[in-house]
C-alpha positions as CSV (number, residue, x, y, z in Angstrom):
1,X,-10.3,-16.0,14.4
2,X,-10.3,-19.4,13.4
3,X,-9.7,-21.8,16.5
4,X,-7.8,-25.3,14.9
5,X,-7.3,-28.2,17.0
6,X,-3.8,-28.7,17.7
7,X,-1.6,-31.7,16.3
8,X,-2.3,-35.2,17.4
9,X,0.7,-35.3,19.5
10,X,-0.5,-32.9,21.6
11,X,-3.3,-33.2,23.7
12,X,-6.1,-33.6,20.8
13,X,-8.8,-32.4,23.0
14,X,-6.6,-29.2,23.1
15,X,-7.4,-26.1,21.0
16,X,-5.5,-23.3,19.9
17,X,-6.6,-19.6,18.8
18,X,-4.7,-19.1,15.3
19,X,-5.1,-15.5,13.3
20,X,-5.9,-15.8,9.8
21,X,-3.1,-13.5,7.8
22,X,-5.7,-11.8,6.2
23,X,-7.2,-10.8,9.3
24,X,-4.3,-8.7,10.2
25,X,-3.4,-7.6,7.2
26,X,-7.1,-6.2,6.8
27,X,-6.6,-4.7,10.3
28,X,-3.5,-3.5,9.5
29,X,-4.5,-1.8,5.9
30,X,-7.4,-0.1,7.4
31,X,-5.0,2.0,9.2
32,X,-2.7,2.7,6.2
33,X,-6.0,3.7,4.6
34,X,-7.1,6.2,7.0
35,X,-3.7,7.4,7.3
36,X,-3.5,7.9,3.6
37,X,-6.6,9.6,3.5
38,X,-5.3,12.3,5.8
39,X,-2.2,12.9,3.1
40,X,-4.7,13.1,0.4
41,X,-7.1,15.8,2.2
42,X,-3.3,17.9,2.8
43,X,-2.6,17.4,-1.5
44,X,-6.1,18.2,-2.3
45,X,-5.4,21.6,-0.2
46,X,-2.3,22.2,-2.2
47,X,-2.7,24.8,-5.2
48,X,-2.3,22.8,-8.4
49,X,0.6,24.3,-9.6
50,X,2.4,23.1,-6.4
51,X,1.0,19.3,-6.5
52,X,2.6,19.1,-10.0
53,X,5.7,21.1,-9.5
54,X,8.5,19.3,-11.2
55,X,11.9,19.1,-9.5
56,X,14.5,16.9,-11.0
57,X,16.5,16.6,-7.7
58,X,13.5,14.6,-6.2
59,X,12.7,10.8,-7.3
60,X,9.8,11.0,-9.2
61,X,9.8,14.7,-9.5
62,X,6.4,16.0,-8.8
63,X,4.0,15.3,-5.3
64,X,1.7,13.9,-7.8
65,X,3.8,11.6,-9.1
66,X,4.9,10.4,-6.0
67,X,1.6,9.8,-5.3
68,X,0.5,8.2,-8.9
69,X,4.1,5.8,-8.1
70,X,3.3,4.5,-4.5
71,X,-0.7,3.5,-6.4
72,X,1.3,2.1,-9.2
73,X,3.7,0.2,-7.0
74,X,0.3,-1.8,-5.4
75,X,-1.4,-2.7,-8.3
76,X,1.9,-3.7,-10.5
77,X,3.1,-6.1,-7.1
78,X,-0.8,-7.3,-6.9
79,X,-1.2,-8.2,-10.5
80,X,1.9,-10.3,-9.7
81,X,0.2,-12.8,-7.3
82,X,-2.6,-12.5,-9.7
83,X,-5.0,-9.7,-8.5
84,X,-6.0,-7.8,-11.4
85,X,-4.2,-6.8,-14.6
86,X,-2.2,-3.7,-15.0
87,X,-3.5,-2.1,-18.1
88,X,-1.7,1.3,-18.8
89,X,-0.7,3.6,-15.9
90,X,-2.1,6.9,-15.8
91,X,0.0,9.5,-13.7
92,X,-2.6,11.4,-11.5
93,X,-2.3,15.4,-11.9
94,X,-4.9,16.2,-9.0
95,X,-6.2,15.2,-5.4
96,X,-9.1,14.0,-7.1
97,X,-7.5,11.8,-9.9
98,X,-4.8,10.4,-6.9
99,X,-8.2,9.6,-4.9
100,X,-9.8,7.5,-7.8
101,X,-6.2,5.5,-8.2
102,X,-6.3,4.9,-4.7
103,X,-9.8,3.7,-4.7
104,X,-8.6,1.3,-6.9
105,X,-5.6,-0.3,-4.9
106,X,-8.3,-0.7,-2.1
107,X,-10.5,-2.8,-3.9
108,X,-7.5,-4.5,-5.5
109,X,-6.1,-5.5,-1.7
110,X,-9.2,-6.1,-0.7
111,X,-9.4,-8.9,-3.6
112,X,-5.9,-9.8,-2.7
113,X,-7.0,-10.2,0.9
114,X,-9.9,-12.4,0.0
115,X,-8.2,-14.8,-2.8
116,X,-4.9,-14.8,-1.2
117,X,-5.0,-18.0,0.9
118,X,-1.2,-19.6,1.0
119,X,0.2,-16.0,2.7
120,X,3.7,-17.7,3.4
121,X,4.0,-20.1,0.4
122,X,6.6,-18.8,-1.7
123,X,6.5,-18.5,-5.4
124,X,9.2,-17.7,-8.3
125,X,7.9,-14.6,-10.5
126,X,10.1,-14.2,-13.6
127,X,10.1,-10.9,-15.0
128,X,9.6,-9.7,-18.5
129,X,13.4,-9.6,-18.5
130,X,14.2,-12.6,-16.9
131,X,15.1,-12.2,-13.8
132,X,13.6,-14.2,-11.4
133,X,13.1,-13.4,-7.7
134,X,11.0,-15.7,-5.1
135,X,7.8,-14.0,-3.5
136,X,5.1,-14.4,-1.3
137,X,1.2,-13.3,-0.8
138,X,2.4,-11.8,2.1
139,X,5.2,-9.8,0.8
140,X,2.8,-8.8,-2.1
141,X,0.8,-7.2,0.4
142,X,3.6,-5.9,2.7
143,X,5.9,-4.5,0.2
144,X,3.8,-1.9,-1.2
145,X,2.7,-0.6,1.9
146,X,6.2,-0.6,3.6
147,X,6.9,1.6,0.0
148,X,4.3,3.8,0.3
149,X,5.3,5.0,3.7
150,X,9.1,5.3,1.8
151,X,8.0,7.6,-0.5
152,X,5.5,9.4,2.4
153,X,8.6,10.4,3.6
154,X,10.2,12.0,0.6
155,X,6.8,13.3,-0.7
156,X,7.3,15.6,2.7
157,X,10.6,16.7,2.4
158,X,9.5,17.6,-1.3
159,X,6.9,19.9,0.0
160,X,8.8,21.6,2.0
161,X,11.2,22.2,-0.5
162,X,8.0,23.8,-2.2
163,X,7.6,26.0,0.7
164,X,4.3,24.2,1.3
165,X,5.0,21.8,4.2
166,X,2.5,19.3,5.8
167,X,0.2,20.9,8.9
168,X,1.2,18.4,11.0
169,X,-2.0,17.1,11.7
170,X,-3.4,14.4,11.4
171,X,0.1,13.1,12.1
172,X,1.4,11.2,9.0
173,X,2.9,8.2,11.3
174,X,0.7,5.6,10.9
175,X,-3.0,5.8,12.7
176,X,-3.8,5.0,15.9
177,X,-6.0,2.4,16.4
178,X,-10.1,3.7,17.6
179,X,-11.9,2.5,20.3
């Protein structure tokens, strides 16, 4: 926490306790993480053929490509605020393979969470298209996490459609906090 002394119209001797965005948003992540991390341990127990199993009725078709969408989703809005480059997207086909995309989105928002440093100043990102939209650090952050949690949801329904339904726990809410 960063304590900042208030404006000079107020009482200059004053302080006030202000959270850093990046501080939350790390706090924040960490939980996503380990909630993620409990999905991944349920994939890397599903048989291969069940990971991968294509259904056309299903975004994205396959639990792996799910998977290989919701990493793609972080590192495409993070190279937007200028956190990396997206070179090429591979499409993971095992637990192992989603693992090492994911250990990449954590070091890219951990980058993002360092360098970002205007969370709330908005920006216009034009697309390769055209179209423009207005964006912030914040929402760069946000969005992909909000979708990941999206696409949780419909990555479960998808297995049990497969007949191989999550265990239930860990629970795939988002974590608790620890003590």
């Amino acid at each position: 926490m960063d304590c900042m002394p208030l404006p000079h119209c107020c009482a200059a001797s004053r302080r006030v306790t202000v959270f850093r965005m990046n501080d939350d948003l790390r706090l924040f992540y960490r939980l996503v993480q380990r909630t993620r991390d409990g999905v991944l341990d349920w994939l890397e127990s599903l048989p291969h053929e069940v990971l991968n199993a294509e259904r056309g009725d299903f975004a994205y078709g396959s639990l792996a490509n799910i998977y290989s969408h919701i990493a793609h989703c972080y590192l495409i809005w993070l190279s937007r605020g200028g956190v990396g480059e997206v070179d090429g997207l591979p499409r993971a086909g095992s637990a192992e393979e989603l693992r090492a995309m994911f250990d990449l989105v954590d070091r890219r928002v951990a980058q993002a969470l360092a360098e970002f440093d205007a969370p709330d100043e908005t920006f216009r990102f034009t697309h390769e298209n055209g179209w423009e939209e207005t964006l912030s650090q914040r929402w760069l952050i946000l969005h992909p996490i909000t979708h990941e949690f999206h696409h949780k949801g419909q990555a479960l329904a998808l297995a049990r459609v497969l007949g191989h339904p999550h265990h239930g726990s860990p629970d795939t809410d988002l974590v608790t906090p620890t003590a």
